[in-house]
C-alpha positions as CSV (number, residue, x, y, z in Angstrom):
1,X,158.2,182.1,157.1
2,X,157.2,181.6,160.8
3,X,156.6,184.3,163.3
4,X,160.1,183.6,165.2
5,X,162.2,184.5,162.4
6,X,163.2,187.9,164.0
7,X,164.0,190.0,161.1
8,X,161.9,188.7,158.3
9,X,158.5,188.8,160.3
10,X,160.1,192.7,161.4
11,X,158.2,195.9,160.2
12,X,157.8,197.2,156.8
13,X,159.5,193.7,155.4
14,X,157.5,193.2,152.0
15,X,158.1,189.7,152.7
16,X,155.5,189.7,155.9
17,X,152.8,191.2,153.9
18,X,153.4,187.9,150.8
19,X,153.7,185.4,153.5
20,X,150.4,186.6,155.4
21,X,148.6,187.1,152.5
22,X,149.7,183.7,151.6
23,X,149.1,182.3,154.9
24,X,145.5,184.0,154.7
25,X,144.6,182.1,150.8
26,X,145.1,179.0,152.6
27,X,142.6,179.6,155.4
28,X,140.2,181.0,153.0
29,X,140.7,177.5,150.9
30,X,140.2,174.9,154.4
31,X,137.0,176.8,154.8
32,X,135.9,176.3,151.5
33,X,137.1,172.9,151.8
34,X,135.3,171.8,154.8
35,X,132.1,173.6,153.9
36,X,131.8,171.5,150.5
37,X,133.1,168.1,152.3
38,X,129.4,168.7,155.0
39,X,127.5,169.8,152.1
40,X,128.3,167.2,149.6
41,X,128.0,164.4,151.6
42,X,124.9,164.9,153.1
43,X,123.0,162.5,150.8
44,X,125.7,159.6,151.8
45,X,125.5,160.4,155.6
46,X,121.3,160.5,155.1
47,X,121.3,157.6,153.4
48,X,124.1,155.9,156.1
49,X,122.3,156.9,159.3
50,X,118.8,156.7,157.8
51,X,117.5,159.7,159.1
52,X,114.6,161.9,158.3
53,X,114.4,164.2,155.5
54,X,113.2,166.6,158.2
55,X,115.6,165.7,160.5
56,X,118.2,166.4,157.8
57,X,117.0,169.7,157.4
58,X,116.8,170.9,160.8
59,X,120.7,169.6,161.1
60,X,121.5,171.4,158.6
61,X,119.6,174.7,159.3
62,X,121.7,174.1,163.4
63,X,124.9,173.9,161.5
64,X,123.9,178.0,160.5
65,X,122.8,178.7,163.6
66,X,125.9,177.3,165.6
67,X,128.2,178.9,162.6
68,X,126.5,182.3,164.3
69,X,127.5,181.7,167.2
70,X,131.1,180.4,166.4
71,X,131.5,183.9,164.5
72,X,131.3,185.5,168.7
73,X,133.7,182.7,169.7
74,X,136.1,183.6,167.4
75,X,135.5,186.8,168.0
76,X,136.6,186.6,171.3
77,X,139.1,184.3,170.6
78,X,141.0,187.1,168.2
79,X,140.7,190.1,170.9
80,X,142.7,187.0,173.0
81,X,144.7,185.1,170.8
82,X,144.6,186.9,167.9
83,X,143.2,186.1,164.1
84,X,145.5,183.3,163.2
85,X,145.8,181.4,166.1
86,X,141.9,181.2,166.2
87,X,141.7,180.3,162.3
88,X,144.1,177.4,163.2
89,X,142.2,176.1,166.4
90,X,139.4,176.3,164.0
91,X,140.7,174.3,161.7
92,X,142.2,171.6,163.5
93,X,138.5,171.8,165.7
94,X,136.8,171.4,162.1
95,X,139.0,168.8,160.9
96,X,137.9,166.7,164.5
97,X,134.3,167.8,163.5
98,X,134.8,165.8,159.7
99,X,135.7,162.8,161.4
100,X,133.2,161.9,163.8
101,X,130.7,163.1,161.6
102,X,131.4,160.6,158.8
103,X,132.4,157.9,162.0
104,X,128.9,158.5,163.9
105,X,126.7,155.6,164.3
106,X,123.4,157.4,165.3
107,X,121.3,160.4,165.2
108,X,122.4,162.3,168.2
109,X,126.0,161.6,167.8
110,X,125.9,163.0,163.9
111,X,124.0,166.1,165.4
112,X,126.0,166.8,168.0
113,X,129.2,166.4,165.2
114,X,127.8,168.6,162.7
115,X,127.1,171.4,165.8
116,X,130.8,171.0,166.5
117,X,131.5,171.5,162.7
118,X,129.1,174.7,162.6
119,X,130.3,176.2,166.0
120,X,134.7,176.1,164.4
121,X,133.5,177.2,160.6
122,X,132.0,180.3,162.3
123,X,134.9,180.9,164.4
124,X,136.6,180.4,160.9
125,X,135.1,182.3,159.3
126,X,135.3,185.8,161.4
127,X,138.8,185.1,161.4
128,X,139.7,185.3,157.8
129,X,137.6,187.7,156.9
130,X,139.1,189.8,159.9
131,X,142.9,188.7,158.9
132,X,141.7,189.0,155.0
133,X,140.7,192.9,156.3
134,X,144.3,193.6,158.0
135,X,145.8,192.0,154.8
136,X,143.8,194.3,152.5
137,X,144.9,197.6,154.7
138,X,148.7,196.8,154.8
139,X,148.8,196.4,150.6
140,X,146.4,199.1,150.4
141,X,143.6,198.0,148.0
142,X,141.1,195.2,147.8
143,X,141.9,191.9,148.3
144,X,139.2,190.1,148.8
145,X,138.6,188.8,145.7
146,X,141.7,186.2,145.3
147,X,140.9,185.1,149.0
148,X,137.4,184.1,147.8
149,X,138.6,182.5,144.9
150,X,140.7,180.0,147.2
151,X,137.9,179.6,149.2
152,X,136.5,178.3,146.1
153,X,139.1,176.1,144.8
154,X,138.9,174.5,148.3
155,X,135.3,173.8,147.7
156,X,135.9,172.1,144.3
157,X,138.6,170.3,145.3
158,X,136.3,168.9,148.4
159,X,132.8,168.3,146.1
160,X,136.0,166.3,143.4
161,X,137.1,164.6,146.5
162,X,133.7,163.1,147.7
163,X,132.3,162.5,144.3
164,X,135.8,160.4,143.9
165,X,135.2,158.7,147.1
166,X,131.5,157.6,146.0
167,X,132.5,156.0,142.6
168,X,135.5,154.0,144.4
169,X,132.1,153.0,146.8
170,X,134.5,154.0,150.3
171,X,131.7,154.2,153.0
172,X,131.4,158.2,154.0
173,X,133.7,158.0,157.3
174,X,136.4,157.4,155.1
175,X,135.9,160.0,152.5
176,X,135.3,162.4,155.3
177,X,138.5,161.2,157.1
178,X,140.2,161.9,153.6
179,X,138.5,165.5,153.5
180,X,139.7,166.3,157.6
181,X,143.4,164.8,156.7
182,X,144.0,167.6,153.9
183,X,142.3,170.3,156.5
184,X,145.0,169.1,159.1
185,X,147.7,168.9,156.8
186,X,147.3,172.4,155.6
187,X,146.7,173.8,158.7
188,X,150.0,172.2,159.8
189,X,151.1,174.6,157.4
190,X,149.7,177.5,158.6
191,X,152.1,180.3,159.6
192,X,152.0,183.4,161.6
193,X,153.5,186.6,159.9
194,X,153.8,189.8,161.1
195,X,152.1,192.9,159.3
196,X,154.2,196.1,158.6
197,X,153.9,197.9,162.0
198,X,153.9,201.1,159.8
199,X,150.2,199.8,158.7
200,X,148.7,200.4,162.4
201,X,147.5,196.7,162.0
202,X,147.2,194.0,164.0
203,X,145.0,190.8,164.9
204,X,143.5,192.6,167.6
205,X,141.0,194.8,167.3
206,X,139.1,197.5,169.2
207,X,135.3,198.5,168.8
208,X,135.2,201.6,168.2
209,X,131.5,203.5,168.0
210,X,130.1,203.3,165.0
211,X,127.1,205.7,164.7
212,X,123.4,204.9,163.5
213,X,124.3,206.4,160.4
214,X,127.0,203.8,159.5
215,X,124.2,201.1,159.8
216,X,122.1,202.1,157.5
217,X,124.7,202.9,154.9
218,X,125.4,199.1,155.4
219,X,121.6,197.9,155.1
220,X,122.4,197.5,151.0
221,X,125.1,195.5,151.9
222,X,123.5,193.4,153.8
223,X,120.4,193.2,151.8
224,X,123.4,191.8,149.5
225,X,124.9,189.6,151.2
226,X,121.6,187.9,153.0
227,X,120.7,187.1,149.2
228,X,123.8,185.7,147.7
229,X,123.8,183.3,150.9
230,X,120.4,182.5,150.3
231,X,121.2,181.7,146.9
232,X,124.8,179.6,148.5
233,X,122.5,177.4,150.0
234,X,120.4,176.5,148.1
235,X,122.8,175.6,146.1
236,X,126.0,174.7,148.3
237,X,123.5,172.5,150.9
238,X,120.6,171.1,149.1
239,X,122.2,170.6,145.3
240,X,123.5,167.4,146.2
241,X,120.3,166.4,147.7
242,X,118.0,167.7,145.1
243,X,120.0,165.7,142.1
244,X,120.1,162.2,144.1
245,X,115.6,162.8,144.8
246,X,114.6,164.7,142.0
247,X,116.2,164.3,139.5
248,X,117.6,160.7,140.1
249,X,121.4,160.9,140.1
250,X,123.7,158.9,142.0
251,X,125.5,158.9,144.5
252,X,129.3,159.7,142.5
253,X,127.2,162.0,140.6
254,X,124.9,164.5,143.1
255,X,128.2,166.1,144.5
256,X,128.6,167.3,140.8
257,X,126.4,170.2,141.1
258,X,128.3,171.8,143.8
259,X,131.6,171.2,141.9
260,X,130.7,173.0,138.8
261,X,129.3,176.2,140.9
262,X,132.2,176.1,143.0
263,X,134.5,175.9,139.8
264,X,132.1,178.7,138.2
265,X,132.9,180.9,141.3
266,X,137.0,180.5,140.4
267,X,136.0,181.9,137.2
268,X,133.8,184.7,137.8
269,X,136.0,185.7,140.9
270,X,139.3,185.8,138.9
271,X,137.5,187.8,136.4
272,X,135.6,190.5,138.7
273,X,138.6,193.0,138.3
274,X,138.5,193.1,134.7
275,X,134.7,193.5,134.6
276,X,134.5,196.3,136.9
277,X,137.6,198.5,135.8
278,X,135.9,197.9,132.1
279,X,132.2,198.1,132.8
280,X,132.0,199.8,136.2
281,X,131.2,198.2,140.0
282,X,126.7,198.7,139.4
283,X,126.5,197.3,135.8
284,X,128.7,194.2,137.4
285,X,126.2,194.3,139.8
286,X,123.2,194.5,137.7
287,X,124.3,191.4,135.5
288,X,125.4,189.3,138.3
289,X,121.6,189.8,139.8
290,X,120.0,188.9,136.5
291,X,122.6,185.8,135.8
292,X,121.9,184.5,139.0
293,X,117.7,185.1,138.9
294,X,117.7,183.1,135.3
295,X,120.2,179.9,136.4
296,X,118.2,179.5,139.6
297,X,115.1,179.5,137.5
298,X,116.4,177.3,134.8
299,X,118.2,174.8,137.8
300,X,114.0,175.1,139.0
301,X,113.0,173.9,135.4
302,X,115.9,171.0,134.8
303,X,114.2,168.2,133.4
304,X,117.7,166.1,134.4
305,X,120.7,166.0,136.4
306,X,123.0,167.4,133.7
307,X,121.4,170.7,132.6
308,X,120.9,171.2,136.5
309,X,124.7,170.7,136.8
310,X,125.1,173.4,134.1
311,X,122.3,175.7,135.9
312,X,124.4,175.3,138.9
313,X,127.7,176.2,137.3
314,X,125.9,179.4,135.7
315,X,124.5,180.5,139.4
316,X,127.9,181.0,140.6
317,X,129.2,182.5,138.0
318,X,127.1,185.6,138.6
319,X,126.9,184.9,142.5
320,X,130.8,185.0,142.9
321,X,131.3,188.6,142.2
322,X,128.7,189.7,144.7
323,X,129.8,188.7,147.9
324,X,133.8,190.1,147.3
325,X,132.5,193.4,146.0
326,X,130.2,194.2,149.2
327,X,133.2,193.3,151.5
328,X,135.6,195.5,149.7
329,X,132.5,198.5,149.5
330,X,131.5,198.1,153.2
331,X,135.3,198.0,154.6
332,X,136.1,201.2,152.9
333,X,132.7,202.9,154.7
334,X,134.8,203.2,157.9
335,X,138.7,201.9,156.8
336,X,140.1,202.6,160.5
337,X,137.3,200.3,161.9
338,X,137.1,197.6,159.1
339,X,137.5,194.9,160.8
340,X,134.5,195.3,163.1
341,X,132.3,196.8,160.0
342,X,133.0,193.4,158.5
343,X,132.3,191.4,161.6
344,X,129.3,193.0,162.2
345,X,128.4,192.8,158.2
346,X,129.1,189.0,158.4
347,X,126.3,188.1,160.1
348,X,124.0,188.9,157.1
349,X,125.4,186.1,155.8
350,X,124.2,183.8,158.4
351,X,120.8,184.8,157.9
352,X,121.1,184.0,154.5
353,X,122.0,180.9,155.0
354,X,119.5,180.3,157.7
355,X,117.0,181.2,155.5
356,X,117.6,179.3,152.7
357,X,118.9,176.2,154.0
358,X,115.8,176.0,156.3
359,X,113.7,177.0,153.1
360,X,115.4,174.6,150.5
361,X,115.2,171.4,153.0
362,X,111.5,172.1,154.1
363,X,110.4,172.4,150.2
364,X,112.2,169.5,149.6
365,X,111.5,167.2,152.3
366,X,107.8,168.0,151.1
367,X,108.9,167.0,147.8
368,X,108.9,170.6,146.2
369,X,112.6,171.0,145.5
370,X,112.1,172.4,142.1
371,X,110.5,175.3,144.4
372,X,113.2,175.5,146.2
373,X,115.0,177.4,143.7
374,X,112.5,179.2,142.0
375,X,111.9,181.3,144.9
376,X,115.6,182.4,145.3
377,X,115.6,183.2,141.7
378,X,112.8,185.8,142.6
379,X,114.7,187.1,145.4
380,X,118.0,187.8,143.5
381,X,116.1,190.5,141.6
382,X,116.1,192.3,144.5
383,X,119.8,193.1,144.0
384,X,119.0,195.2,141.1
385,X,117.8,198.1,143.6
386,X,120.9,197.5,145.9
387,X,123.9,198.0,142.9
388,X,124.0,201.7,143.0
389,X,125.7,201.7,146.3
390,X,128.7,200.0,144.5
391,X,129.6,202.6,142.8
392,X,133.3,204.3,144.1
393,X,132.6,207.4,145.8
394,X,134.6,210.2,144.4
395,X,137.7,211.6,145.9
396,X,141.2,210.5,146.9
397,X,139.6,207.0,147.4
398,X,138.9,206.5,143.9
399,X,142.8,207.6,142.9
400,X,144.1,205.9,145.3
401,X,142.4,202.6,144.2
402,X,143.1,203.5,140.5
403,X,139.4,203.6,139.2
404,X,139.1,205.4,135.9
405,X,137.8,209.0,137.0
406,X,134.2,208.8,134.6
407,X,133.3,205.1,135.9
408,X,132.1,204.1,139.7
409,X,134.4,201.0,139.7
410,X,135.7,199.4,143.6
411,X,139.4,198.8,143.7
412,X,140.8,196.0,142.4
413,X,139.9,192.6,144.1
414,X,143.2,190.5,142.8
C-alpha cells in the first residue's frame, strides 16, 4: 500500500498500521542482511586485498565508529525527511557501499567503502528502531521482538548467501554484488504508510527534556545493551575470521558460525514471549546471561570448527532475547518520548561494538582468538546484576500489556 492511496494510508485505517509494520520487518531484515554480507566476508576480502590483520581490525573497529555517527545523520535526516525516507536512502546508500567494497582493488579504496557502509547502517539503524518505536505505540504493546527476528533472518539469509558464493569459488565482488542486489530489490519495495493520526505519531520527532533521573534509570539498560553488542561482535565480526585462522576452516565454511547464531537468534526471539509470560522478564534475563557466559566460553575452548559452529549457535540463542527486551523496558520509561529514549539508548550499542570488535581483532591479530571470547564470556555475567530492572512495574502498565498480575513479565514482543 503506498503513501498516495488517499483513503487507505487515512487515520485510524487498521490497514496503515499492517502495512507499516510490514514495511518496518523488512527494513529490520536489509539491515540484518547487509551487516552479515560485511561481516562474513571479511576473510574473502582479507585474503583478496591482502591486507593486514591489523589493518583488518582497525577497518572494522571504523565501520563502528562511522555507524555512530550515521545514527546523527539519520537522525537529522528523520526530523527532515522523516524515518522511512531515511531508512530507504540508507539502504540504497548501503547497497552502493556492498558493491565497491567487494569491487575495490586496494587498501584505501576498501576503507573508504566500508566507512561508506558504516556511516548508512547507522543512519539505518536509528531509523528502524525509531519507526519500529512509532509502530509499537500505534498497536499499543511491544513489538520489537518480531522486528529483531527479521533482522535476523536477513542475517542468515546473507552468512547462506556468502557461504554459497564461496563453495561455487565466485570471487567476493560478485557475492557482494549478489548481497547489494537483494538490498536494492527490497528496498524497491519499501513503502510509506501512514500511522493512525489518533496515535499522536509520526516520523518526526521532538526532544523533549528528559531529566537526570531518566538517565540513570537507563544506565541498566545500557550496561545491557553495551554487553550483548560486545558479545554480537565477537561473534557477528570476528567468527568468520577466527574459524578460517584458528581453527582451520575454509573459506565456504567460516561464514557458518555466523549463520547458526543468526538462525539461533530466530529461535530464541520467536520464543521470548512465551518465556517471559511463563517464567517472568528477570529469570529470562538471568538464563539468557548464564547461556551466553558458558557458549562463549565453550566457542573459547573448541578444539574444531564444528563444536565452534554449535557454541556459536548456543550464544545467540541466549543473546537474542536481551537486546528486544531492554528496548521494549527502556521505551516504556518515558512512552510520550520513546523515540528519543531509544535514540539516545542506541548508542550503547555502538560502544559495544566498538569495544569488542576492536578487542576480538587485536587478540586475534596477536594470535589469541580463543581469548577473544573468553573474556566476553566473563563480561556477560555482569547481566545478572542488571535483570531486576526487567521486571514490569506495577499498575495500569502491566494490565494494559496483559502480564499476569503475580509475575514481572514486559509485554509481549510478537
Amino acid at each position: 500500500m503506498s503513501s498516495n492511496a488517499p483513503a487507505l494510508a487515512g487515520a485510524g485505517h487498521p490497514d496503515s498500521k499492517t502495512g507499516a509494520r510490514r514495511g518496518a520487518t523488512l527494513a529490520f531484515a536489509v539491515q540484518g542482511l547487509s551487516v552479515a554480507a560485511v561481516y562474513t566476508t571479511v576473510p574473502a576480502v582479507t585474503e583478496h586485498l591482502r591486507l593486514t590483520p591489523l589493518l583488518t581490525t582497525a577497518t572494522m573497529v571504523a565501520v563502528a565508529l562511522t555507524a555512530g555517527g550515521g545514527s546523527f545523520l539519520g537522525l537529522a535526516a528523520i526530523r527532515r525527511a522523516g524515518a522511512v525516507a531515511t531508512m530507504r536512502g540508507a539502504m540504497l546508500t548501503a547497497a552502493a557501499a556492498l558493491v565497491l567494497i567487494g569491487r575495490a582493488s586496494g587498501e584505501a579504496t576498501v576503507i573508504s567503502a566500508y566507512i561508506l557502509f558504516g556511516l548508512a547502517v547507522g543512519a539505518l539503524d536509528v531509523g528502524v528502531n525509531t519507526r519500529a518505536a512509532a509502530i509499537e505505540r500505534a498497536y499499543g504493546r511491544s513489538i520489537f521482538g518480531s522486528f529483531y527476528t527479521a533482522w535476523s533472518v536477513g542475517g542468515v539469509v546473507a552468512a547462506l548467501v556468502t557461504a554459497g558464493v564461496a563453495r561455487l569459488e565466485w570471487p567476493v565482488a560478485a557475492g557482494l554484488s549478489v548481497q547489494a542486489g537483494i538490498v536494492l530489490i527490497l528496498a524497491v519495495f519499501m513503502r510509506t504508510h501512514v500511522l493512525p493520526s489518533s496515535s499522536g505519531l509520526s516520523d518526526t520527532f521532538a526532544q523533549p527534556p528528559l531529566g537526570r533521573g531518566l538517565w540513570l534509570r537507563l544506565i541498566p539498560f545500557g550496561l545491557v545493551l553495551f554487553v550483548v553488542y560486545v558479545v554480537d561482535s565477537a561473534v557477528s565480526a570476528w567468527s568468520a575470521v577466527y574459524l578460517r585462522q584458528t581453527l582451520a576452516a575454509s573459506l565456504t565454511v567460516a561464514p557458518l558460525a555466523y549463520a547458526a547464531y543468526q538462525a539461533a537468534t530466530v529461535v530464541g526471539r520467536a520464543a521470548t514471549d512465551r518465556l517471559v509470560q511463563r517464567f517472568g522478564a528477570v529469570v529470562v534475563v538471568h538464563t539468557a546471561a548464564l547461556l551466553v557466559a558458558g557458549a562463549l566460553a565453550g566457542m573459547a575452548a573448541a578444539p574444531s570448527w564444528t563444536l565452534a559452529v554449535l557454541a556459536a549457535g548456543a550464544v545467540g540463542l541466549g543473546a537474542s532475547v536481551l537486546a528486544p527486551l531492554c528496548l521494549a523496558a527502556a521505551a516504556r520509561l518515558r512512552p510520550a518520548a520513546a523515540e528519543v529514549v531509544l535514540a539516545r539508548l542506541n548508542l550503547f550499542n555502538y560502544v559495544g561494538v566498538i569495544t569488542g570488535g576492536a578487542v576480538s581483532g587485536l587478540l586475534g591479530s596477536t594470535g589469541r582468538f580463543r581469548l577473544a571470547y573468553a573474556v566476553p564470556a566473563a563480561l556477560a555475567l555482569l547481566l545478572l546484576a542488571a535483570a531486576r530492572h526487567f521486571a514490569l512495574p506495577p499498575g495500569p502498565a502491566r494490565t494494559q500489556y496483559g502480564a499476569p498480575a503475580d509475575r514481572a513479565a514486559p509485554p509481549p514482543l510478537g
